[in-house]
C-alpha positions, 0 to 999 in steps of 0.5 A: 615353353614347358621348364624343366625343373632340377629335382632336389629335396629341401631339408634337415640333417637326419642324424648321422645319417645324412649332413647338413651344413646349414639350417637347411640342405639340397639333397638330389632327389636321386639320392633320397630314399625311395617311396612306396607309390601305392602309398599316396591313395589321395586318402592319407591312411599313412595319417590315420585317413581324414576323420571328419572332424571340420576345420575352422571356419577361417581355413575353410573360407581361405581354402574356398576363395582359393579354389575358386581363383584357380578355377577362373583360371581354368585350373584346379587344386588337386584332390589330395590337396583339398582332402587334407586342407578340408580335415580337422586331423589332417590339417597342420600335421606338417605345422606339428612336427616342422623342425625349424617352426615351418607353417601352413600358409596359403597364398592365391594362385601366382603366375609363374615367372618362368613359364607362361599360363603356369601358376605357383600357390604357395602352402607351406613356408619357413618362418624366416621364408629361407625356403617356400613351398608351393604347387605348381599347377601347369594349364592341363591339369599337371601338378607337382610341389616345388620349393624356392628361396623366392616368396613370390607373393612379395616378389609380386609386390615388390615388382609392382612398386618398381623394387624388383625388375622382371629379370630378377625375378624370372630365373628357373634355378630358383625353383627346385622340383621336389615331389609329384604330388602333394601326398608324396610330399607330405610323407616325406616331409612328415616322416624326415621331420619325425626323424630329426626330431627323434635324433635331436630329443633322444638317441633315434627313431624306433618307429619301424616306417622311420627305420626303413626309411632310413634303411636307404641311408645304412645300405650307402655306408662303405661295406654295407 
Protein backbone atom coordinates (compact mmCIF):
# COMPACT_ATOMS: atom_id res chain seq x y z
CA UNK A 1 0.00 0.00 0.00
CA UNK A 2 1.71 3.20 -1.49
CA UNK A 3 0.19 6.51 1.35
CA UNK A 4 -0.32 9.68 0.03
CA UNK A 5 1.04 12.38 1.92
CA UNK A 6 -0.75 16.10 2.21
CA UNK A 7 1.80 18.36 0.82
CA UNK A 8 2.63 21.08 3.15
CA UNK A 9 5.76 23.46 4.19
CA UNK A 10 6.57 23.85 7.47
CA UNK A 11 8.08 27.22 8.70
CA UNK A 12 8.19 30.91 9.55
CA UNK A 13 6.48 34.13 8.91
CA UNK A 14 8.59 35.75 6.04
CA UNK A 15 7.82 39.52 7.30
CA UNK A 16 4.74 40.70 5.80
CA UNK A 17 4.84 38.81 3.38
CA UNK A 18 3.41 35.75 4.67
CA UNK A 19 1.59 35.16 8.49
CA UNK A 20 2.27 33.05 11.13
CA UNK A 21 0.29 32.44 13.92
CA UNK A 22 2.65 30.27 15.88
CA UNK A 23 6.24 29.50 16.23
CA UNK A 24 5.75 27.60 13.22
CA UNK A 25 3.19 27.53 10.44
CA UNK A 26 1.52 25.13 7.50
CA UNK A 27 1.54 26.51 4.49
CA UNK A 28 0.04 24.17 1.17
CA UNK A 29 2.68 23.73 -0.69
CA UNK A 30 0.62 24.93 -3.78
CA UNK A 31 0.96 28.00 -2.42
CA UNK A 32 4.72 28.60 -1.93
CA UNK A 33 6.85 30.03 -4.56
CA UNK A 34 8.06 28.03 -7.18
CA UNK A 35 11.57 26.66 -7.48
CA UNK A 36 13.67 26.65 -10.48
CA UNK A 37 14.33 22.55 -10.85
CA UNK A 38 17.56 23.27 -12.87
CA UNK A 39 18.81 24.37 -9.54
CA UNK A 40 19.07 21.01 -7.76
CA UNK A 41 22.11 19.40 -9.66
CA UNK A 42 22.99 17.26 -6.50
CA UNK A 43 25.96 19.83 -6.68
CA UNK A 44 24.87 22.47 -4.33
CA UNK A 45 26.35 25.64 -6.48
CA UNK A 46 23.41 27.59 -4.74
CA UNK A 47 26.02 27.04 -1.51
CA UNK A 48 29.34 27.61 -3.36
CA UNK A 49 29.37 23.59 -4.51
CA UNK A 50 31.34 21.17 -1.86
CA UNK A 51 34.92 22.63 -1.28
CA UNK A 52 36.62 19.60 -0.16
CA UNK A 53 37.20 20.53 3.26
CA UNK A 54 36.46 16.90 5.53
CA UNK A 55 34.07 17.03 8.35
CA UNK A 56 34.67 15.63 11.62
CA UNK A 57 35.78 12.38 12.27
CA UNK A 58 32.47 11.94 14.23
CA UNK A 59 30.10 13.00 11.61
CA UNK A 60 31.82 10.85 9.28
CA UNK A 61 31.53 7.48 11.36
CA UNK A 62 27.76 8.54 11.85
CA UNK A 63 27.07 9.21 8.28
CA UNK A 64 28.97 5.72 7.35
CA UNK A 65 27.10 3.59 9.98
CA UNK A 66 23.97 5.22 8.51
CA UNK A 67 24.83 4.29 5.14
CA UNK A 68 25.26 0.90 5.81
CA UNK A 69 21.94 0.12 7.68
CA UNK A 70 19.64 1.22 5.03
CA UNK A 71 22.01 -0.63 2.54
CA UNK A 72 21.15 -3.94 4.56
CA UNK A 73 18.10 -2.57 3.91
CA UNK A 74 18.37 -3.03 0.32
CA UNK A 75 17.90 0.63 0.49
CA UNK A 76 20.06 3.59 -0.24
CA UNK A 77 20.60 7.35 0.88
CA UNK A 78 20.33 9.50 -2.02
CA UNK A 79 23.26 11.28 -3.52
CA UNK A 80 22.83 14.64 -2.74
CA UNK A 81 22.17 13.74 0.72
CA UNK A 82 25.54 12.16 0.94
CA UNK A 83 27.32 15.12 -0.77
CA UNK A 84 26.46 17.51 1.62
CA UNK A 85 26.59 15.45 4.95
CA UNK A 86 30.43 14.45 3.51
CA UNK A 87 31.52 18.45 2.89
CA UNK A 88 33.05 20.55 5.78
CA UNK A 89 31.35 23.84 3.94
CA UNK A 90 28.19 22.25 3.26
CA UNK A 91 27.31 20.51 6.47
CA UNK A 92 25.55 22.76 9.07
CA UNK A 93 24.60 25.28 6.39
CA UNK A 94 21.04 24.97 7.52
CA UNK A 95 22.12 24.68 11.61
CA UNK A 96 23.67 28.23 10.62
CA UNK A 97 20.86 30.14 9.65
CA UNK A 98 17.95 27.90 11.48
CA UNK A 99 15.54 30.78 13.13
CA UNK A 100 14.33 28.78 16.04
CA UNK A 101 18.13 26.92 17.00
CA UNK A 102 16.97 23.86 14.51
CA UNK A 103 20.11 21.25 14.29
CA UNK A 104 21.10 18.41 12.32
CA UNK A 105 20.46 15.41 13.89
CA UNK A 106 20.88 11.80 12.52
CA UNK A 107 18.72 9.21 13.46
CA UNK A 108 19.33 5.34 11.77
CA UNK A 109 16.66 4.22 9.37
CA UNK A 110 12.88 4.05 11.36
CA UNK A 111 10.17 1.97 9.96
CA UNK A 112 7.42 3.76 8.65
CA UNK A 113 4.34 3.59 10.78
CA UNK A 114 2.20 4.02 8.15
CA UNK A 115 3.48 2.26 5.05
CA UNK A 116 5.05 -1.20 4.81
CA UNK A 117 9.08 -1.63 3.76
CA UNK A 118 8.94 2.48 3.88
CA UNK A 119 11.78 3.83 6.28
CA UNK A 120 11.83 7.48 7.94
CA UNK A 121 15.58 8.76 8.83
CA UNK A 122 15.55 11.57 10.68
CA UNK A 123 18.15 14.70 9.69
CA UNK A 124 16.89 17.59 10.79
CA UNK A 125 15.00 18.68 14.21
CA UNK A 126 13.64 21.67 16.13
CA UNK A 127 15.02 22.04 19.43
CA UNK A 128 11.97 21.24 21.41
CA UNK A 129 11.13 18.54 18.59
CA UNK A 130 7.86 20.89 17.58
CA UNK A 131 8.75 19.72 14.03
CA UNK A 132 11.07 16.78 12.65
CA UNK A 133 12.38 16.24 9.39
CA UNK A 134 13.02 13.30 7.71
CA UNK A 135 13.78 11.42 4.32
CA UNK A 136 11.39 9.04 3.63
CA UNK A 137 12.99 6.47 1.54
CA UNK A 138 10.25 3.95 -0.25
CA UNK A 139 11.75 0.13 -1.32
CA UNK A 140 12.65 1.07 -5.23
CA UNK A 141 14.64 3.78 -4.73
CA UNK A 142 11.91 6.75 -4.39
CA UNK A 143 12.94 9.51 -1.81
CA UNK A 144 11.37 12.70 -0.83
CA UNK A 145 11.74 14.94 2.67
CA UNK A 146 8.72 14.70 5.00
CA UNK A 147 8.19 16.67 8.35
CA UNK A 148 5.87 15.32 11.59
CA UNK A 149 5.11 16.64 14.95
CA UNK A 150 6.30 12.84 15.78
CA UNK A 151 10.17 12.03 16.86
CA UNK A 152 9.63 8.54 15.64
CA UNK A 153 12.79 7.31 17.31
CA UNK A 154 11.18 7.84 20.80
CA UNK A 155 7.96 7.00 19.45
CA UNK A 156 9.91 3.53 18.90
CA UNK A 157 11.20 3.63 22.24
CA UNK A 158 8.28 4.29 23.91
CA UNK A 159 6.14 1.48 21.97
CA UNK A 160 8.65 -0.85 22.80
CA UNK A 161 8.29 -0.36 26.67
CA UNK A 162 4.51 -0.37 26.31
CA UNK A 163 3.95 3.51 26.61
CA UNK A 164 2.47 4.10 23.01
CA UNK A 165 0.41 1.63 21.48
CA UNK A 166 0.50 0.96 17.61
CA UNK A 167 -2.60 2.86 16.70
CA UNK A 168 -1.23 6.09 18.23
CA UNK A 169 1.51 5.78 16.45
CA UNK A 170 0.33 4.88 12.73
CA UNK A 171 -1.72 7.94 11.76
CA UNK A 172 -0.76 9.16 8.04
CA UNK A 173 -2.12 12.98 9.02
CA UNK A 174 1.32 13.28 10.98
CA UNK A 175 3.33 13.14 8.45
CA UNK A 176 3.41 15.98 5.83
CA UNK A 177 5.13 15.88 2.41
CA UNK A 178 7.26 18.48 1.89
CA UNK A 179 9.98 18.73 -0.85
CA UNK A 180 11.15 15.64 -3.51
CA UNK A 181 14.45 15.90 -2.79
CA UNK A 182 16.98 16.61 -0.07
CA UNK A 183 18.55 19.75 -2.19
CA UNK A 184 15.07 20.98 -3.00
CA UNK A 185 14.53 21.18 0.64
CA UNK A 186 17.56 22.64 1.75
CA UNK A 187 17.06 25.59 -0.61
CA UNK A 188 14.12 26.54 0.39
CA UNK A 189 14.67 26.03 3.76
CA UNK A 190 17.96 28.30 3.44
CA UNK A 191 16.70 31.03 1.50
CA UNK A 192 12.91 31.15 4.03
CA UNK A 193 15.39 31.08 7.01
CA UNK A 194 17.83 33.92 5.46
CA UNK A 195 14.54 35.88 4.85
CA UNK A 196 13.25 36.04 8.30
CA UNK A 197 16.00 36.59 9.61
CA UNK A 198 16.72 39.84 7.64
CA UNK A 199 13.15 40.86 8.50
CA UNK A 200 13.68 40.11 12.30
CA UNK A 201 17.51 41.88 12.41
CA UNK A 202 16.70 44.90 10.06
CA UNK A 203 14.25 46.27 7.45
CA UNK A 204 14.66 43.11 4.80
CA UNK A 205 16.30 41.29 2.51
CA UNK A 206 18.40 42.77 -0.33
CA UNK A 207 19.88 39.54 -1.64
CA UNK A 208 18.44 39.46 -5.15
CA UNK A 209 17.57 35.39 -4.81
CA UNK A 210 15.73 36.36 -1.88
CA UNK A 211 14.08 39.17 -3.44
CA UNK A 212 12.77 37.06 -6.26
CA UNK A 213 11.62 34.78 -3.75
CA UNK A 214 9.62 36.71 -2.32
CA UNK A 215 8.36 38.15 -5.52
CA UNK A 216 5.75 35.43 -5.54
CA UNK A 217 4.26 36.72 -2.36
CA UNK A 218 4.12 40.97 -3.94
CA UNK A 219 2.23 39.46 -7.27
CA UNK A 220 -0.97 37.76 -4.66
CA UNK A 221 -1.11 41.23 -3.06
CA UNK A 222 -4.69 42.72 -4.17
CA UNK A 223 -4.10 44.94 -7.63
CA UNK A 224 -0.69 43.55 -8.05
Amino acid sequence: MTVRFEAEWCHHELGPHRECAHTYELYPSDTLPPLDPGLFTGSFDWLGGPSGEPVPESSEAELARLERAVADLGLALPTDFLTYHRDGRLLWSLDDVAPAGNWTDLSGPLPSPVEPGAYLVRFFRDQQDCVVWYLYLRPGGECFVVHSWNEYESDYELLAEGELTEEETADPAAIRWCAASFEEFAYRYWVESRIHRDFTDGDGPTDPRLLAYLAHYAQQQPGA
